[in-house]
VODOSE-158448 format. One record per residue (C-alpha): residue number from 1; residue in one letter; x, z, y. Coordinates in steps of 0.5 Angstrom, whole numbers, plus 500, padded with zeros to 3 digits. Each point is the difference from the previous one (the first is absolute). Example, Ala and Ser with C-alpha at 12.3 -4.5 7.8 and 13.67 -1.06 7.14 Angstrom:
BEGIN
<atom><num>1</num><residu>A</residu><xx>525</xx><zz>516</zz><yy>491</yy></atom>
<atom><num>2</num><residu>S</residu><xx>502</xx><zz>498</zz><yy>507</yy></atom>
//
This chain:
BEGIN
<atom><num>1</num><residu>X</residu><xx>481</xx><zz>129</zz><yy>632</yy></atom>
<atom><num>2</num><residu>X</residu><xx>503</xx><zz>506</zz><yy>495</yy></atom>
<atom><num>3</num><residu>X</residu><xx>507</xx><zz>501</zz><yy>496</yy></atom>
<atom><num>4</num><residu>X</residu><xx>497</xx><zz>502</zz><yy>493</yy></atom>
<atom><num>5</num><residu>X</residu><xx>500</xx><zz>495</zz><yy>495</yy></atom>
<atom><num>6</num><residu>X</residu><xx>493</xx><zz>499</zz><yy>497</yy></atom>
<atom><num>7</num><residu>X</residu><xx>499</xx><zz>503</zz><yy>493</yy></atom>
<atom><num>8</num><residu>X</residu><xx>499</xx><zz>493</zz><yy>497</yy></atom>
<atom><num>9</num><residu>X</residu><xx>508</xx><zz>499</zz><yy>499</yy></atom>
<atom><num>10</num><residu>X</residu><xx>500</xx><zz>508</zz><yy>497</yy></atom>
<atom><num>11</num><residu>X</residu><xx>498</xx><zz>503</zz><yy>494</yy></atom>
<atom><num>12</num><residu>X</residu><xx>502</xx><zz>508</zz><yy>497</yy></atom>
<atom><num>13</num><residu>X</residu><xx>504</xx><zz>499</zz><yy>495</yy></atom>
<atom><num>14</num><residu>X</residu><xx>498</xx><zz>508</zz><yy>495</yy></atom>
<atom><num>15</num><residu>X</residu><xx>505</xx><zz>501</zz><yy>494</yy></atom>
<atom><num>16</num><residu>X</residu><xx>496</xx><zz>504</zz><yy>494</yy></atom>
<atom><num>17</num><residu>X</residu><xx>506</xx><zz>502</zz><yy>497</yy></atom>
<atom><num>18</num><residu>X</residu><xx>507</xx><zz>501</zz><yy>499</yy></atom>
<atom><num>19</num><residu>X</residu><xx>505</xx><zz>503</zz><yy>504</yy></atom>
<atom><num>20</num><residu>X</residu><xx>496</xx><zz>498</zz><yy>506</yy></atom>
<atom><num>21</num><residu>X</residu><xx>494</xx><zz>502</zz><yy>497</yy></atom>
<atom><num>22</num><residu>X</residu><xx>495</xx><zz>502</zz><yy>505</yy></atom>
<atom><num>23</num><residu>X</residu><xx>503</xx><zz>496</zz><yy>506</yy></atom>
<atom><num>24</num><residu>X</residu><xx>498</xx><zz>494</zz><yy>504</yy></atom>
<atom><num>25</num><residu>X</residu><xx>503</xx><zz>496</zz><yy>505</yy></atom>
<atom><num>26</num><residu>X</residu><xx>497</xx><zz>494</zz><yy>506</yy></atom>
<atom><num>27</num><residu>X</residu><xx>503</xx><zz>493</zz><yy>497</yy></atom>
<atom><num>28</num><residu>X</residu><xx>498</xx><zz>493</zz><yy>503</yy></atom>
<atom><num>29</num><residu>X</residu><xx>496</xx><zz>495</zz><yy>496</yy></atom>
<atom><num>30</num><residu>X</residu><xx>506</xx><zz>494</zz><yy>498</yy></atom>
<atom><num>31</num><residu>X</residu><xx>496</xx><zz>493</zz><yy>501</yy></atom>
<atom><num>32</num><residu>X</residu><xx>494</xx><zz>504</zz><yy>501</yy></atom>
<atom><num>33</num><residu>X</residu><xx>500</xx><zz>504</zz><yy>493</yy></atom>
<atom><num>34</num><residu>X</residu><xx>503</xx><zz>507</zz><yy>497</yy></atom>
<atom><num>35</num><residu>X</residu><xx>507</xx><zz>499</zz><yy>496</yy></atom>
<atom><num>36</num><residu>X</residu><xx>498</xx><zz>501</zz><yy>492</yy></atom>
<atom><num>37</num><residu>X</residu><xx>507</xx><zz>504</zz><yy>499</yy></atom>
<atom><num>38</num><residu>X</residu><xx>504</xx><zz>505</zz><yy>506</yy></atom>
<atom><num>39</num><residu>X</residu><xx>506</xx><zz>503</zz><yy>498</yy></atom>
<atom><num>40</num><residu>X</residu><xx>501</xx><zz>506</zz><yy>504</yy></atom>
<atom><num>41</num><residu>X</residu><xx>507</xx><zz>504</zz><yy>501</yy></atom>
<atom><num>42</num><residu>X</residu><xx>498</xx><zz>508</zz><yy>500</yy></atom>
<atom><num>43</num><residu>X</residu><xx>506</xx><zz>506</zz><yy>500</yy></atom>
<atom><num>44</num><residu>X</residu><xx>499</xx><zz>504</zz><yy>494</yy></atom>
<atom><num>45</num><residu>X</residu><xx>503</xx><zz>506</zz><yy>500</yy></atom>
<atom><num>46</num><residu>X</residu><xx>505</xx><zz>497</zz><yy>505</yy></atom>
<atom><num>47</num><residu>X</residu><xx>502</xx><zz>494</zz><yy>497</yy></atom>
<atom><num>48</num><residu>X</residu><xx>496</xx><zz>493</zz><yy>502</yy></atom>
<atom><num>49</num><residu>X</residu><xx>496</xx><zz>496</zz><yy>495</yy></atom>
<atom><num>50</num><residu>X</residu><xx>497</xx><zz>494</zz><yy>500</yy></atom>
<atom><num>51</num><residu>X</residu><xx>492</xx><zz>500</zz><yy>496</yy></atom>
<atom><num>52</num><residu>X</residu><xx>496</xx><zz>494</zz><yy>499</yy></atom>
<atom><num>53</num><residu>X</residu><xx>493</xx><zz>501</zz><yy>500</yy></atom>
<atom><num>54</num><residu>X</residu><xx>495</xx><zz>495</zz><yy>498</yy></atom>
<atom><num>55</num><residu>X</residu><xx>493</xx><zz>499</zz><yy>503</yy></atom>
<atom><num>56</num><residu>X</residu><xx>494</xx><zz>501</zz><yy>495</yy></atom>
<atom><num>57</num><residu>X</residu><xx>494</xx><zz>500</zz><yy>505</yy></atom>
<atom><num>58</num><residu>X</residu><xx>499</xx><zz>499</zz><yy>507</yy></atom>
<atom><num>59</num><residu>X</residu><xx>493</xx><zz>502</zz><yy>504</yy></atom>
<atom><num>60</num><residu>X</residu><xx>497</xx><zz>500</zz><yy>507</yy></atom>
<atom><num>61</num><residu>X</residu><xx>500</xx><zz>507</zz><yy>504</yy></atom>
<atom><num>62</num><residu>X</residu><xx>496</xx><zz>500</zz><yy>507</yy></atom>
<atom><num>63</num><residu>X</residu><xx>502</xx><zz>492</zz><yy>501</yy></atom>
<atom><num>64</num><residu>X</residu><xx>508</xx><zz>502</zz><yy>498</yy></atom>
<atom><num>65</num><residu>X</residu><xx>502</xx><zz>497</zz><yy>494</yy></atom>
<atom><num>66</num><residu>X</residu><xx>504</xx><zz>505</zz><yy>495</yy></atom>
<atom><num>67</num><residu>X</residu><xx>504</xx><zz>498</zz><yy>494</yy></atom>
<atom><num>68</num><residu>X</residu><xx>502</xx><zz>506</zz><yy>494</yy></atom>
<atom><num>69</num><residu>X</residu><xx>506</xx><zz>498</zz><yy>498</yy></atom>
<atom><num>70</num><residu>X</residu><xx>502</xx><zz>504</zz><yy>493</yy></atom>
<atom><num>71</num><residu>X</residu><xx>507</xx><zz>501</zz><yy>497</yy></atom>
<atom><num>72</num><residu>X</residu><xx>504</xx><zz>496</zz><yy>495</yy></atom>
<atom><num>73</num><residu>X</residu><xx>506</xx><zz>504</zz><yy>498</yy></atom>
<atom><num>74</num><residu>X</residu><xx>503</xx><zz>495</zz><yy>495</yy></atom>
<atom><num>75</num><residu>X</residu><xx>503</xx><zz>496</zz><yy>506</yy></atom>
<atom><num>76</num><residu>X</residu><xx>501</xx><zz>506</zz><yy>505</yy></atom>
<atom><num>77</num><residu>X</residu><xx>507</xx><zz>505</zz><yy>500</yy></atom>
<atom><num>78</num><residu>X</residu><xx>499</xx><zz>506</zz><yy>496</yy></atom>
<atom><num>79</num><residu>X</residu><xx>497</xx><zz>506</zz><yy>502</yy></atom>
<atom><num>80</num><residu>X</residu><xx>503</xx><zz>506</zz><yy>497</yy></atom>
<atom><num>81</num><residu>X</residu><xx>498</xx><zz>508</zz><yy>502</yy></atom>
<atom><num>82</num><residu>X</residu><xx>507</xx><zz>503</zz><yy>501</yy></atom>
<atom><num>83</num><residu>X</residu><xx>501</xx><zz>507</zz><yy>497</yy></atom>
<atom><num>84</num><residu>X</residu><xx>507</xx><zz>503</zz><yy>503</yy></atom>
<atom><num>85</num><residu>X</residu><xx>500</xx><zz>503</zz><yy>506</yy></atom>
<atom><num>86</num><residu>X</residu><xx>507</xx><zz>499</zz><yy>504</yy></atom>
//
C-alpha cells in the first residue's frame, strides 16, 4: 500500500502571463474538475496581491492533466513598477 495520492485527483495548474507568468503549481481536481477561475496572492515588490487568473485551455501531458490559466488584470489589484529608491 503507498501514501502518494493517484495523479487522477491532481492536475498542473501553468500561469502563461501576469505577474506569475512562467509559474506553475500542483492543485487538486474539485468534484473531479479543474477550477475555471484561481485567485492567487504573490508579494510584489514586498507588498501582498491578490491576482485572478482565468482558464483558457487545458491538455493532457504524459497522462497528467495541465490547465493554462492567463491573466485578468481588470479584477486584480494593481501592479505597479516603483521608481524610488528608499
Amino acid at each position: 500500500m503507498t501514501n502518494a495520492e493517484p495523479q487522477s485527483v491532481l492536475y498542473i495548474a501553468e500561469f502563461i502571463d501576469g505577474p506569475l507568468e512562467g509559474e506553475t503549481e500542483r492543485r487538486v481536481l474539485l468534484g473531479g474538475t479543474f477550477e475555471e477561475r484561481v485567485g492567487m496572492v504573490a508579494a510584489v515588490e514586498g507588498l501582498e496581491s491578490l491576482f485572478w487568473y482565468n482558464a483558457i485551455d487545458s491538455r493532457e501531458v504524459q497522462g497528467q492533466l495541465h490547465v493554462r490559466y492567463r491573466f485578468d488584470r481588470g479584477d486584480s489589484d494593481p501592479v505597479e513598477a516603483s521608481e524610488e529608491n528608499d
